[in-house]
ZAMILO-569257 format. One record per residue (C-alpha): residue number from 1; residue in one letter; x, y, z. Coordinates in steps of 0.1 Angstrom, whole numbers, m for minus. Example, Ala and Ser with C-alpha at 12.3 -4.5 7.8 and 13.67 -1.06 7.14 Angstrom:
% ZAMILO-569257
{guza->1 kollum->A c1->123 c2->m45 c3->78} $
{guza->2 kollum->S c1->137 c2->m11 c3->71} $
This chain:
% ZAMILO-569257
{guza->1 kollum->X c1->162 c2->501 c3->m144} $
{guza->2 kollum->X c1->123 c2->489 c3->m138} $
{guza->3 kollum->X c1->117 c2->476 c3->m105} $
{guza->4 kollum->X c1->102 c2->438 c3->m111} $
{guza->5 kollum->X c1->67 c2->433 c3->m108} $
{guza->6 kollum->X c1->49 c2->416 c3->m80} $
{guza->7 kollum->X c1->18 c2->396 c3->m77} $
{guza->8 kollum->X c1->1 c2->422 c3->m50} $
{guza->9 kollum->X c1->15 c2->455 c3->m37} $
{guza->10 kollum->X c1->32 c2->457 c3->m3} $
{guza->11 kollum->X c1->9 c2->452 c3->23} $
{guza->12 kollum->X c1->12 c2->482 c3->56} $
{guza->13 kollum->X c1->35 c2->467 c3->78} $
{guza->14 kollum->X c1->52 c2->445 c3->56} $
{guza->15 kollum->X c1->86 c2->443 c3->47} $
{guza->16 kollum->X c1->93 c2->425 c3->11} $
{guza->17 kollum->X c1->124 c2->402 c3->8} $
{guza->18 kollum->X c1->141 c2->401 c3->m23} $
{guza->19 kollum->X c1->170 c2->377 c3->m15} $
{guza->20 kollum->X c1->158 c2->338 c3->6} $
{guza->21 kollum->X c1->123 c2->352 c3->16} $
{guza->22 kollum->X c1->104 c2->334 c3->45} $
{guza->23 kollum->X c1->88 c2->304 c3->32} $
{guza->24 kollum->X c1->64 c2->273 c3->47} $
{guza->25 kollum->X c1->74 c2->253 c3->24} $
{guza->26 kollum->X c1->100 c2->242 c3->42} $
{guza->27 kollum->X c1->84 c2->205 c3->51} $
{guza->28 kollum->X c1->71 c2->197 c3->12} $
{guza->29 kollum->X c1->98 c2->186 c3->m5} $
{guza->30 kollum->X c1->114 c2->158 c3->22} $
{guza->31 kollum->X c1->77 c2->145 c3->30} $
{guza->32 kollum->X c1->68 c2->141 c3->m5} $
{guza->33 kollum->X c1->94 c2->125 c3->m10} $
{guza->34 kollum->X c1->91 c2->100 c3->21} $
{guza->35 kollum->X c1->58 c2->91 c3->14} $
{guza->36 kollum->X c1->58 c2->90 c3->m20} $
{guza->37 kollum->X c1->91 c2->65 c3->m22} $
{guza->38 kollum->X c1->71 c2->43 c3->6} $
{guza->39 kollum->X c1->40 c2->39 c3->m15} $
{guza->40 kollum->X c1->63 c2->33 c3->m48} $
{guza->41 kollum->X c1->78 c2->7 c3->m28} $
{guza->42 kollum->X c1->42 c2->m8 c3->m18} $
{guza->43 kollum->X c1->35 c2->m8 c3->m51} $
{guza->44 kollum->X c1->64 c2->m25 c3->m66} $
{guza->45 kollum->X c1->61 c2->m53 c3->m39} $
{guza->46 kollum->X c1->22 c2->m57 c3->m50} $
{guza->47 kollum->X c1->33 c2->m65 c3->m86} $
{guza->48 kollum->X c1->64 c2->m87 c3->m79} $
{guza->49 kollum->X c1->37 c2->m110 c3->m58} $
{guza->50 kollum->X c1->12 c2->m105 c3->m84} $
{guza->51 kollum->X c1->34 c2->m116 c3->m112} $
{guza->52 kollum->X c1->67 c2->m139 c3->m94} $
{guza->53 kollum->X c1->55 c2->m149 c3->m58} $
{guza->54 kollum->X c1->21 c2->m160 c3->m72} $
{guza->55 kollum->X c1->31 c2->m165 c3->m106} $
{guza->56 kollum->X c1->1 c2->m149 c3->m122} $
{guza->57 kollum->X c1->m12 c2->m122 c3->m143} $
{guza->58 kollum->X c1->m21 c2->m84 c3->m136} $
{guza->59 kollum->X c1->m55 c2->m79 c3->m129} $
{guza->60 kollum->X c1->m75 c2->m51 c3->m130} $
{guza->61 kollum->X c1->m69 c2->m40 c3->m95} $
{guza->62 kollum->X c1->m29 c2->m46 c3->m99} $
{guza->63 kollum->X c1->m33 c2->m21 c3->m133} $
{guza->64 kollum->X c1->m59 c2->7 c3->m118} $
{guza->65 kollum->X c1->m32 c2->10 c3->m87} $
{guza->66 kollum->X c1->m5 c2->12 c3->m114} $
{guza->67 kollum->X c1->m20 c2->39 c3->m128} $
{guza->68 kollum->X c1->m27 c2->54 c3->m92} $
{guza->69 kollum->X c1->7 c2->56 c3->m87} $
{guza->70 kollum->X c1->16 c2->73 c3->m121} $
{guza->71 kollum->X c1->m8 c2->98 c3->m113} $
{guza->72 kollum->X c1->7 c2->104 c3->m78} $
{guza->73 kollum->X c1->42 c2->107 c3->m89} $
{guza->74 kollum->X c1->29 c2->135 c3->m114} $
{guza->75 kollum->X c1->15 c2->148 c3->m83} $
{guza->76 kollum->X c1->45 c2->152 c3->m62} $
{guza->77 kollum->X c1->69 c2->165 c3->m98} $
{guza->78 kollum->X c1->39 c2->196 c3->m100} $
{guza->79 kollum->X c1->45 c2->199 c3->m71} $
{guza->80 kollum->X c1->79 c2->202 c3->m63} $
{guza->81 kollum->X c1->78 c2->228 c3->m96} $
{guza->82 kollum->X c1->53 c2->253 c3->m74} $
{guza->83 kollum->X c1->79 c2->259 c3->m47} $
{guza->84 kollum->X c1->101 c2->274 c3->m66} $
{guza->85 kollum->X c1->73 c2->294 c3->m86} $
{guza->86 kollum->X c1->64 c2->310 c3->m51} $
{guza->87 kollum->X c1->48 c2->285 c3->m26} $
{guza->88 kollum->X c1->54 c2->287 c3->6} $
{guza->89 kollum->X c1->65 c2->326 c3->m1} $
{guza->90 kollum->X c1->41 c2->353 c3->7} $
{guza->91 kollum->X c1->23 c2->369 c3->m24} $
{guza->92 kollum->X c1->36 c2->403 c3->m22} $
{guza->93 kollum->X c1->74 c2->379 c3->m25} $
{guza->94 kollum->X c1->63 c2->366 c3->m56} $
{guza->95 kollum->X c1->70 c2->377 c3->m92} $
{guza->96 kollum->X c1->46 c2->380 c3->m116} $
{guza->97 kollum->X c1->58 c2->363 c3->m144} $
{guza->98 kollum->X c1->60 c2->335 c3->m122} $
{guza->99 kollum->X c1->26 c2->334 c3->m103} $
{guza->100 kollum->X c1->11 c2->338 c3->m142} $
{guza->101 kollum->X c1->8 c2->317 c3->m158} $
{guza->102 kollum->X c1->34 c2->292 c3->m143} $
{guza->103 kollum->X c1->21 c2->290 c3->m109} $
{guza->104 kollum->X c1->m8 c2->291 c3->m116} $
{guza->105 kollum->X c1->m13 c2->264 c3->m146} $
{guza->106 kollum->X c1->10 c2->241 c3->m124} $
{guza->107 kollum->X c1->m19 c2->245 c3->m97} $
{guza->108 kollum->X c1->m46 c2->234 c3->m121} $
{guza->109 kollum->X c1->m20 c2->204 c3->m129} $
{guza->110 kollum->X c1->m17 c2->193 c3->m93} $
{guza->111 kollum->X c1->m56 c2->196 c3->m86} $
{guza->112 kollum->X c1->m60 c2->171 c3->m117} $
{guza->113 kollum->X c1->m31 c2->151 c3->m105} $
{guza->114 kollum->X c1->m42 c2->147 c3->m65} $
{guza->115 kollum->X c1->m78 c2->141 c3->m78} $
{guza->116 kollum->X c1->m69 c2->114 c3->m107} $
{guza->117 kollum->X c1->m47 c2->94 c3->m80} $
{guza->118 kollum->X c1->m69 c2->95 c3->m50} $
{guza->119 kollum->X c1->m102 c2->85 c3->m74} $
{guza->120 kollum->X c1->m76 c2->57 c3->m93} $
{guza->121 kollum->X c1->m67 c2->40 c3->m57} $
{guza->122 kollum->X c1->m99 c2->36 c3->m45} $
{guza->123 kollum->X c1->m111 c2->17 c3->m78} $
{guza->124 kollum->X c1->m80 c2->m3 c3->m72} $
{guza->125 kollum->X c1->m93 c2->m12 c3->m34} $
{guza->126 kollum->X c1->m127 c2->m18 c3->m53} $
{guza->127 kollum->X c1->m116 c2->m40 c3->m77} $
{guza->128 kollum->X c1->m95 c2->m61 c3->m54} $
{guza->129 kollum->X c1->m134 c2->m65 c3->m35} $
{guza->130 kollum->X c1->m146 c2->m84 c3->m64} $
{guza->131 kollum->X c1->m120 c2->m109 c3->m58} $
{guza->132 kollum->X c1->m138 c2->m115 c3->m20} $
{guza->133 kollum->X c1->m169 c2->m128 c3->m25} $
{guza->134 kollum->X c1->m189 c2->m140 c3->m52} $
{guza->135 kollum->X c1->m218 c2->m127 c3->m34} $
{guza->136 kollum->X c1->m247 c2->m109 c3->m62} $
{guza->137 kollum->X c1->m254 c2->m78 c3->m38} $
{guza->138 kollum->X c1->m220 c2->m74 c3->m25} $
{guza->139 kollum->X c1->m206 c2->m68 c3->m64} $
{guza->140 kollum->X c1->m237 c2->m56 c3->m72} $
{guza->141 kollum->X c1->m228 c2->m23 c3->m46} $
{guza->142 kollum->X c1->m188 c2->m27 c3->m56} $
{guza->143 kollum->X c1->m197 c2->m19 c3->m92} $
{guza->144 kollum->X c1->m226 c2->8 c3->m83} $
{guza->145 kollum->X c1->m194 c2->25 c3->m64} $
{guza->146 kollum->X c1->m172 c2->25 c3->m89} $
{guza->147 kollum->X c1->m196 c2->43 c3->m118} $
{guza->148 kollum->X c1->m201 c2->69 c3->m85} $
{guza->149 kollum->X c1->m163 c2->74 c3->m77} $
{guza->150 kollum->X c1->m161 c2->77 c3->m118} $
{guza->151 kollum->X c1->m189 c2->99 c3->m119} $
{guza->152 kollum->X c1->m184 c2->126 c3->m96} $
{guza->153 kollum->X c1->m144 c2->129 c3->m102} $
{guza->154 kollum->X c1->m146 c2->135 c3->m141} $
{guza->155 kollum->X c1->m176 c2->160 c3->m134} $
{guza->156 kollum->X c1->m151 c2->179 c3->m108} $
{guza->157 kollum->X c1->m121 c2->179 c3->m134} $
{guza->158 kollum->X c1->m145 c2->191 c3->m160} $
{guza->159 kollum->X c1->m158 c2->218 c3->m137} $
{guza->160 kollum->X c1->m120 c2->228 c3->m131} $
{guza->161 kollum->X c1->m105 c2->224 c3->m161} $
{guza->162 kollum->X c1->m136 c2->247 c3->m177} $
{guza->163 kollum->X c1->m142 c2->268 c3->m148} $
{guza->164 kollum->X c1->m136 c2->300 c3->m169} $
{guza->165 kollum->X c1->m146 c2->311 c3->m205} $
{guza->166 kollum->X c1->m120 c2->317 c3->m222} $
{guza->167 kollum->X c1->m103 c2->284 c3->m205} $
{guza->168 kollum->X c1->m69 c2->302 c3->m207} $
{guza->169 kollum->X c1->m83 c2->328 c3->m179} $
{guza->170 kollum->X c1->m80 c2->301 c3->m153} $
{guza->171 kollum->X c1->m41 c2->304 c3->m156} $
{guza->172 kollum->X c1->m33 c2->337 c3->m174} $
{guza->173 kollum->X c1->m43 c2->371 c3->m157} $
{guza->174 kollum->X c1->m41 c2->391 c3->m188} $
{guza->175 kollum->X c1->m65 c2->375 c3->m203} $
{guza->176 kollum->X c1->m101 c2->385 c3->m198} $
{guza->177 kollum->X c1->m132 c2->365 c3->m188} $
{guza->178 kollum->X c1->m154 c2->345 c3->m164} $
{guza->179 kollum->X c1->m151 c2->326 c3->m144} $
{guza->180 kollum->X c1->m171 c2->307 c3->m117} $
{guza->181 kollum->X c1->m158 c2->302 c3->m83} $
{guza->182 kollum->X c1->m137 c2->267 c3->m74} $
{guza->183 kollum->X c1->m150 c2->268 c3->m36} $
{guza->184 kollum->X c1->m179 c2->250 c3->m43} $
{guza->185 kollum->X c1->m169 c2->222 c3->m69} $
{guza->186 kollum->X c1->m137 c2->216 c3->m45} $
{guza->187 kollum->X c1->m156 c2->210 c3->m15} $
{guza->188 kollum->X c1->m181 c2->185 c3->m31} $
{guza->189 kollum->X c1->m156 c2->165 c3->m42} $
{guza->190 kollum->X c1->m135 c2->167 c3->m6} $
{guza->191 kollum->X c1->m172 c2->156 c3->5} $
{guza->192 kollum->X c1->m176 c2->130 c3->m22} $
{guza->193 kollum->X c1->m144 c2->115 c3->m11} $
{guza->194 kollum->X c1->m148 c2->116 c3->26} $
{guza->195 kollum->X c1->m178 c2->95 c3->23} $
{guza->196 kollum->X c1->m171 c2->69 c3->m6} $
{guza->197 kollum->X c1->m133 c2->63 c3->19} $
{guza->198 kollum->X c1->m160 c2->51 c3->46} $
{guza->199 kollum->X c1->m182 c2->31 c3->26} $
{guza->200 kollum->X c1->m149 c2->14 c3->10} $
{guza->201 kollum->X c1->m134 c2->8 c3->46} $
{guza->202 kollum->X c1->m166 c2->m8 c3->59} $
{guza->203 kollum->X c1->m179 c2->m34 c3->26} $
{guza->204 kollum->X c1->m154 c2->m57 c3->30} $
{guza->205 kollum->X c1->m166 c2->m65 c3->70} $
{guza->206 kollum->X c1->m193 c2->m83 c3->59} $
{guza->207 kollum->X c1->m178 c2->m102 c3->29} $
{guza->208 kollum->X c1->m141 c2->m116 c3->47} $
{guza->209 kollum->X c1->m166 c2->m125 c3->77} $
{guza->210 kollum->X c1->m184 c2->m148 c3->58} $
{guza->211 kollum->X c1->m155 c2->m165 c3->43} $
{guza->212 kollum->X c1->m143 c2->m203 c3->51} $
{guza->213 kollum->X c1->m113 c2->m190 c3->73} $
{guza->214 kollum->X c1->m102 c2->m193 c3->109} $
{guza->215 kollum->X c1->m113 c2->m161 c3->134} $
{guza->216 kollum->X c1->m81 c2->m151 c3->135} $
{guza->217 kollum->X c1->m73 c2->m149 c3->100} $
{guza->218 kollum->X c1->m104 c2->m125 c3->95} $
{guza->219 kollum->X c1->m97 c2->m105 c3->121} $
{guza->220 kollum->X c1->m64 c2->m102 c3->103} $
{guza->221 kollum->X c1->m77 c2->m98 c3->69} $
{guza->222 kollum->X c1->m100 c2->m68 c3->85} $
{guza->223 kollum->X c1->m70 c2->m50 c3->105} $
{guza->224 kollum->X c1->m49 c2->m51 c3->70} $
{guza->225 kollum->X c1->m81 c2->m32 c3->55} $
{guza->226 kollum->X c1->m87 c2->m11 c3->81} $
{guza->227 kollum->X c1->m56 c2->10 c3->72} $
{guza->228 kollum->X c1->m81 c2->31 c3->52} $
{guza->229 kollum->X c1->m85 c2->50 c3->89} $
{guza->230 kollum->X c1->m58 c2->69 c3->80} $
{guza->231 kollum->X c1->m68 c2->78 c3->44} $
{guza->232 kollum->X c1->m99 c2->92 c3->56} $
{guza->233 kollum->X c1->m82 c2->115 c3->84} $
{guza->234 kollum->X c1->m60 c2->124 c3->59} $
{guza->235 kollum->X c1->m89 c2->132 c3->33} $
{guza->236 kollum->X c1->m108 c2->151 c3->61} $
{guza->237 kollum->X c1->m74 c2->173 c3->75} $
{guza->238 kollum->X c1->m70 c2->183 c3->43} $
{guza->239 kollum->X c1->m105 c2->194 c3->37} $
{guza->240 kollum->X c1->m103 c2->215 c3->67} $
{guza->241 kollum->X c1->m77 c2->230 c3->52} $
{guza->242 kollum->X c1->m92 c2->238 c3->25} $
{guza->243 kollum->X c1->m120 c2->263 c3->30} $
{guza->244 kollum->X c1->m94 c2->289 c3->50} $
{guza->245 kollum->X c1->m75 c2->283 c3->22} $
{guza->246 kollum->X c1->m94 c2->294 c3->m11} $
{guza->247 kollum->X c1->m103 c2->324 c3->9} $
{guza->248 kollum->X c1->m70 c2->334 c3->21} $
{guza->249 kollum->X c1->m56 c2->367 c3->4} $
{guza->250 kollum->X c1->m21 c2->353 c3->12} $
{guza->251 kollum->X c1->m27 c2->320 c3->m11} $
{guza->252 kollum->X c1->11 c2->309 c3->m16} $
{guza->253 kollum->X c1->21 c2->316 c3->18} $
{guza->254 kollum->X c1->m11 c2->293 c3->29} $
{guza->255 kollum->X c1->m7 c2->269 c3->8} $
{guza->256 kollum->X c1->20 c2->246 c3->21} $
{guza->257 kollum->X c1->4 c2->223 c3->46} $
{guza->258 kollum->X c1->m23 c2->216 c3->18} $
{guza->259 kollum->X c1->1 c2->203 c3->m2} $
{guza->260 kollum->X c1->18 c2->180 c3->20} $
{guza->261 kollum->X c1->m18 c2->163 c3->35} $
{guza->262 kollum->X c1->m23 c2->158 c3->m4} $
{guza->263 kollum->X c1->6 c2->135 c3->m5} $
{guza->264 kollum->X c1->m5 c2->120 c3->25} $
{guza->265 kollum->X c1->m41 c2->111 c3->15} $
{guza->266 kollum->X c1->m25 c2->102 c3->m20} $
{guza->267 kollum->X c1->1 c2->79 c3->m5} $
{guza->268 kollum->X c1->m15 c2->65 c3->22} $
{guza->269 kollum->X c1->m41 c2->56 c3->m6} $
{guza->270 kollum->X c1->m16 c2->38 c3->m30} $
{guza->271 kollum->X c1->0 c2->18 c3->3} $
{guza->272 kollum->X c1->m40 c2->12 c3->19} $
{guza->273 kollum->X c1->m52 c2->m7 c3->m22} $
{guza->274 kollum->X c1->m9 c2->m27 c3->m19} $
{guza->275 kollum->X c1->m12 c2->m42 c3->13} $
{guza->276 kollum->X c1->m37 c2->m64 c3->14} $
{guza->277 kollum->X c1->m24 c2->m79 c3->m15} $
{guza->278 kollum->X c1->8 c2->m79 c3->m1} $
{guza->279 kollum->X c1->1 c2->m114 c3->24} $
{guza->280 kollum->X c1->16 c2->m140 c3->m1} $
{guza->281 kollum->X c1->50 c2->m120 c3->m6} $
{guza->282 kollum->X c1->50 c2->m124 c3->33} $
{guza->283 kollum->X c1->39 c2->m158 c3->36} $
{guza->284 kollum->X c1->69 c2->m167 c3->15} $
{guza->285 kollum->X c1->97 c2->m142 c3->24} $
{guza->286 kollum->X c1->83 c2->m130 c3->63} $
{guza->287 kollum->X c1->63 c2->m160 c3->77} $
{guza->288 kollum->X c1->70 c2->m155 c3->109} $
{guza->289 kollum->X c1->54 c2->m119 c3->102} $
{guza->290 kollum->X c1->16 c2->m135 c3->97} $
{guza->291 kollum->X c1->19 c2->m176 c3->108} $
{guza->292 kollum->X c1->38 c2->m173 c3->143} $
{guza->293 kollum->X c1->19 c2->m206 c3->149} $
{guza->294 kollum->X c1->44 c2->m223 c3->120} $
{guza->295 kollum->X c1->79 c2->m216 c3->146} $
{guza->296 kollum->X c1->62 c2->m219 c3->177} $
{guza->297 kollum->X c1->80 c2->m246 c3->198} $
{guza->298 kollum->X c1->45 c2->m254 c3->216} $
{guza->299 kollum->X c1->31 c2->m267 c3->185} $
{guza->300 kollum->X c1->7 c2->m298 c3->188} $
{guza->301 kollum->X c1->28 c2->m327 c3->193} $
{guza->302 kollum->X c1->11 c2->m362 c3->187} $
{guza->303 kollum->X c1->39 c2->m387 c3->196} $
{guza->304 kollum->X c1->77 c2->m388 c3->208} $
{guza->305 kollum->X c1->97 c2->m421 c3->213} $
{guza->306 kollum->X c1->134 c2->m429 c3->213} $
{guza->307 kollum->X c1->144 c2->m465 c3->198} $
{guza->308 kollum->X c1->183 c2->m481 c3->193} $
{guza->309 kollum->X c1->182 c2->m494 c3->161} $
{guza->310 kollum->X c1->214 c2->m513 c3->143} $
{guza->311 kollum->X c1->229 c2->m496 c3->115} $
{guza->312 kollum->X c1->242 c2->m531 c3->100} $
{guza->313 kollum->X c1->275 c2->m524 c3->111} $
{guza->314 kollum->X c1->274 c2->m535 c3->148} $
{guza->315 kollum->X c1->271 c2->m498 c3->159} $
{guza->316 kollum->X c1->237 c2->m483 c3->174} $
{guza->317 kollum->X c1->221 c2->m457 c3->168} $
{guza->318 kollum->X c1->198 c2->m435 c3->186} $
{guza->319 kollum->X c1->165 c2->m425 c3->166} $
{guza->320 kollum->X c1->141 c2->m403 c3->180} $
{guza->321 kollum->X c1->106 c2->m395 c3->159} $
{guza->322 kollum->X c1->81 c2->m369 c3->164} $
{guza->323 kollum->X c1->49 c2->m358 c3->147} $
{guza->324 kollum->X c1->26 c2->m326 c3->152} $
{guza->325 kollum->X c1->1 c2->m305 c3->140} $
{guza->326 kollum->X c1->10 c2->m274 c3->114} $
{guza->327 kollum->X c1->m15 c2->m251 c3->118} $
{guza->328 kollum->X c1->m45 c2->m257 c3->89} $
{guza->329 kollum->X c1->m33 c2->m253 c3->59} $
{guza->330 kollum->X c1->m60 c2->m230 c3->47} $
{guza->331 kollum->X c1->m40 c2->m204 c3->62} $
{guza->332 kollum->X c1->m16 c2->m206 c3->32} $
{guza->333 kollum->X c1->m17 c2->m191 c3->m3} $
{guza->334 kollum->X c1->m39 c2->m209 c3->m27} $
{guza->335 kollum->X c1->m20 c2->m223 c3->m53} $
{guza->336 kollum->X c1->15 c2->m230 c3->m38} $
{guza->337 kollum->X c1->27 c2->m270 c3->m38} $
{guza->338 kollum->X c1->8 c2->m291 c3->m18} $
{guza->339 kollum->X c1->40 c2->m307 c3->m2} $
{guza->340 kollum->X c1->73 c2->m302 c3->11} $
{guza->341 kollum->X c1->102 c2->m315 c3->25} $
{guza->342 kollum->X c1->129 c2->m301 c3->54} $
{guza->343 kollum->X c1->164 c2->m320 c3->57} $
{guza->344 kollum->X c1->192 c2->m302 c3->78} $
{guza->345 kollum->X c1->228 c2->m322 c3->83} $
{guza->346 kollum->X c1->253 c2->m310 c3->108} $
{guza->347 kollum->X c1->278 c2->m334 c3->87} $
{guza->348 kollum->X c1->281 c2->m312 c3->58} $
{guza->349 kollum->X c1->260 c2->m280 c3->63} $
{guza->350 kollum->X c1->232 c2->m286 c3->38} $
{guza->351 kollum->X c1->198 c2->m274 c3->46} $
{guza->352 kollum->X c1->167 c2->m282 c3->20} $
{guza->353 kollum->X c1->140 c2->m262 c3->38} $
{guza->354 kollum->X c1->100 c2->m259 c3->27} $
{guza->355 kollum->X c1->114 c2->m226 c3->13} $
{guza->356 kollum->X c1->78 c2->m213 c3->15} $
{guza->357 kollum->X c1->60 c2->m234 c3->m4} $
{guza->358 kollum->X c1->30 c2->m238 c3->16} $
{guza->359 kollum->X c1->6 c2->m262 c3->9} $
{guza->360 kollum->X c1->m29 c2->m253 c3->m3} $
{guza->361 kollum->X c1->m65 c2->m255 c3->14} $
{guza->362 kollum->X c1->m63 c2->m295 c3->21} $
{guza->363 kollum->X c1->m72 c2->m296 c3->56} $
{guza->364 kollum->X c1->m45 c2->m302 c3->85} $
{guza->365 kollum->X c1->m9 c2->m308 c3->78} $
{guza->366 kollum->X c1->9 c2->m335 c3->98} $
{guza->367 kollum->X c1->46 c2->m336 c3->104} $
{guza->368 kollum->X c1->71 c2->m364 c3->113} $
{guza->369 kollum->X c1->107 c2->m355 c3->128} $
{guza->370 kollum->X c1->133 c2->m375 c3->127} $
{guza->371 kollum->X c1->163 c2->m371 c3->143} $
{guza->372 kollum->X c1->197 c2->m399 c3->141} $
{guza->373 kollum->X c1->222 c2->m398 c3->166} $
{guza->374 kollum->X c1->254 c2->m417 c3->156} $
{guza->375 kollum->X c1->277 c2->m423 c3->128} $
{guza->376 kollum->X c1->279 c2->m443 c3->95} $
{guza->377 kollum->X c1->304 c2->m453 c3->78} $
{guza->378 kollum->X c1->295 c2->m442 c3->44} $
{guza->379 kollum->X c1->278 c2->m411 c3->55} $
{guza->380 kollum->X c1->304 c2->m399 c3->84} $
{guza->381 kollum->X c1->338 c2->m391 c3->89} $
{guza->382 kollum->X c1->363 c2->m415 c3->109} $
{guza->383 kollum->X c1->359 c2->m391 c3->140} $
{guza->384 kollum->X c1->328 c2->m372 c3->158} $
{guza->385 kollum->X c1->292 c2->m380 c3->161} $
{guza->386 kollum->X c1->267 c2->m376 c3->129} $
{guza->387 kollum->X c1->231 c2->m357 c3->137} $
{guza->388 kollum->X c1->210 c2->m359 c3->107} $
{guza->389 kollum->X c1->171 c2->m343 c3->110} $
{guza->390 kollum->X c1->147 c2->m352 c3->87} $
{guza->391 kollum->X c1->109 c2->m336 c3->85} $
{guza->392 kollum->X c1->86 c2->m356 c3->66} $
{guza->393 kollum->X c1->53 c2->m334 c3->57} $
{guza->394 kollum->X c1->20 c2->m350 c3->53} $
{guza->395 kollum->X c1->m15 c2->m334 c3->43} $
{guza->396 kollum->X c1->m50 c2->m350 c3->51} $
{guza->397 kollum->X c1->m76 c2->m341 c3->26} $
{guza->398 kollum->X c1->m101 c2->m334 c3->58} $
C-alpha cells in the first residue's frame, strides 16, 4: 500500500502525526464566529432604522455596507473550509491533495474576500460623510477617497488573481509557470489601508464640528466615529503579521493568528460604517442610552403650585401643575412627530407614553404636569382615592 503524500518531507527532529495533529487553529472558528455574528447583528439593526425606525429608503451607504457584509461572511465560509484543508497543522501534516489545489485556491478566495469587505466598509463610512456636510471641499476629498480606495484594491486583486502565467499555477503545483512574488503587492495594500483608515477616522472632525448641534452632542457624534481606532490596530496587527508570514517555510502552521485579525479588521469594519447610523434605533428603543437629560429628575422646572378646585360634585380635589424644560429638541431625529402626549392612570393601568416620537429641530420643548388627587364619580370606583397624571408637551419655534 502507497504511503500518502505530503506537502514537504519530514523535517530532522520532527515527528509527523497522522491521527488529531497539533494545530493553531484552535481559536478561528469560535472568533469568527463571535465577531462575525456581532457585525451581522450591526448590520441588520442599521437597515431596520434605515428602512422602519426612520421610515426611509436605502441609501448608498446602507447598500455598499450590505455588500461589506456579504463579502465578509464569504470571508469567514473560506475560511472555516482552510482548517480542515490543513491550517493551523504543520506542512509536513498536510496532504497533498489537499494543500493543491484546495488549500491553496481557497487562500486566493479569502485574500479576495478580506480585501473586497474591508475596501466595501470603508466606502460605506464614506458615503455616510456625504450625508454631513454640504460643504464643496469636504465632498470634494470624500469622493477623491473613494476613486483611491477603488483604485488601489482592484489593482491588488488584479495583481493576485494574475500573479502567475498560466493563472492556474497560483493554485495547482503541477502545473508549470511564473509567477511573481505576492510580498510586495500584499504589503502595499496593508499600507494603502493603514493610511486611508486614518484619513477616514479624522474627516469627519472638522465637518460634525461645524454643525448647528450642542457640544455635547459633537463630542458624541465624534466618540461614535472614533471606533475606527480599533480598525486601524487591527489593520496594522495584522500587517505585522504578515511579513513573518509569507516568508515562513511552515505557512499552515503560521497562518492561524492571520486569519483571525482578518476577521477582526473585517468585523470591526462592518460594526465601525453601522453605528453611527445606529442613534435613531436608540433614540426610540434606548433613550436613556444617548438623552440621560430626558429622565433626569433635576430637569429645569419653571413653576409648581397646588390649588383645591371643585369637581361639581361638592368633593375637592387636589391639582398640582408643573412645567419644565426638555432638553432642545435638536437633539432628536429629524423627521419624527413634532408632538406628543404622556397620560398614566393608577385607576385602570393605562399608560399612553411619547413612545419615542421625538419632536424635530423646533427649538425648546416645554412640558406641563398635571397631577389630580381625588375621586369622581364617573371616573372612580365607590372606594379609594383616584391619581390621574397628565403631560401636556409644547414646542416653541425659537
Amino acid at each position: 500500500m502507497d504511503e500518502p503524500l505530503y506537502v514537504m518531507p519530514l523535517p530532522r527532529g520532527q515527528v509527523r502525526t497522522t491521527v488529531n495533529p497539533p494545530s493553531t487553529a484552535g481559536g478561528v472558528l469560535p472568533i469568527g464566529i463571535v465577531t462575525t455574528a456581532i457585525a451581522f447583528v450591526a448590520v441588520a439593526l442599521r437597515v431596520f432604522t434605515r428602512t422602519y425606525v426612520m421610515g426611509g429608503r436605502l441609501g448608498n451607504d446602507d447598500y455598499l455596507a450590505l455588500f461589506a457584509m456579504a463579502t465578509g461572511l464569504s470571508y469567514c465560509g473560506l475560511v472555516f473550509r482552510l482548517v480542515p484543508l490543513g491550517a493551523g497543522k504543520h506542512m509536513w501534516d498536510v496532504l497533498a491533495m489537499d494543500y493543491s489545489p484546495a488549500f491553496l485556491l481557497t487562500t486566493l478566495g479569502v485574500t479576495i474576500a478580506h480585501s473586497t469587505s474591508v475596501t466595501f466598509s470603508k466606502l460605506s463610512i464614506l458615503a455616510f460623510y456625504l450625508r454631513l456636510s454640504l460643504e464643496k471641499h469636504f465632498r470634494w476629498t470624500v469622493f477623491g477617497l473613494i476613486a483611491i480606495v477603488t483604485v488601489y484594491t482592484v489593482a491588488y486583486q488584479f495583481v493576485i488573481i494574475f500573479q502567475c502565467q498560466p493563472i492556474q499555477a497560483g493554485w495547482d503545483t503541477s502545473v508549470k509557470g511564473k509567477c511573481i512574488g505576492k510580498l510586495v503587492p500584499m504589503m502595499t495594500l496593508s499600507a494603502a489601508h493603514i493610511v486611508t483608515d486614518i484619513i477616514v477616522l479624522l474627516m469627519p472632525v472638522k465637518a460634525v464640528w461645524a454643525l448647528q448641534m450642542a457640544r455635547r452632542q459633537k463630542v458624541s457624534i465624534i466618540l461614535l466615529f472614533a471606533t475606527g481606532i480599533f480598525v486601524c490596530a487591527s489593520a496594522i496587527e495584522r500587517t505585522i503579521l504578515l511579513l513573518p508570514l509569507l516568508e515562513s517555510s511552515d505557512y499552515t502552521w503560521d497562518v492561524p493568528p492571520e486569519m483571525i485579525w482578518g476577521f477582526v479588521e473585517i468585523n470591526a469594519g462592518l460594526i465601525c460604517a453601522a453605528v453611527p447610523a445606529l442613534k435613531p434605533f436608540f433614540m426610540r428603543y434606548l433613550p436613556f442610552i444617548l438623552s440621560s437629560k430626558l429622565r433626569s429628575p433635576q430637569t429645569r422646572s419653571r413653576y409648581a403650585s397646588w390649588s383645591i378646585p371643585s369637581n361639581g360634585s361638592g368633593r375637592k380635589q387636589k391639582t398640582r401643575v408643573q412645567t419644565f424644560d426638555l432638553p432642545h429638541t435638536n437633539e432628536f431625529p429629524l423627521d419624527l412627530p413634532r408632538s406628543g402626549t404622556a397620560r398614566r392612570e393608577r385607576n385602570n393601568s393605562t399608560v399612553d407614553s411619547i413612545d419615542a416620537q421625538y419632536p424635530g429641530r423646533l427649538g425648546p420643548a416645554i412640558v406641563v404636569t398635571t397631577w389630580k388627587h381625588g375621586s369622581e364619580d364617573a371616573q372612580t370606583p365607590s372606594k379609594g382615592i383616584g391619581v390621574t397624571r397628565e403631560t401636556t408637551i409644547s414646542y416653541d419655534s425659537g
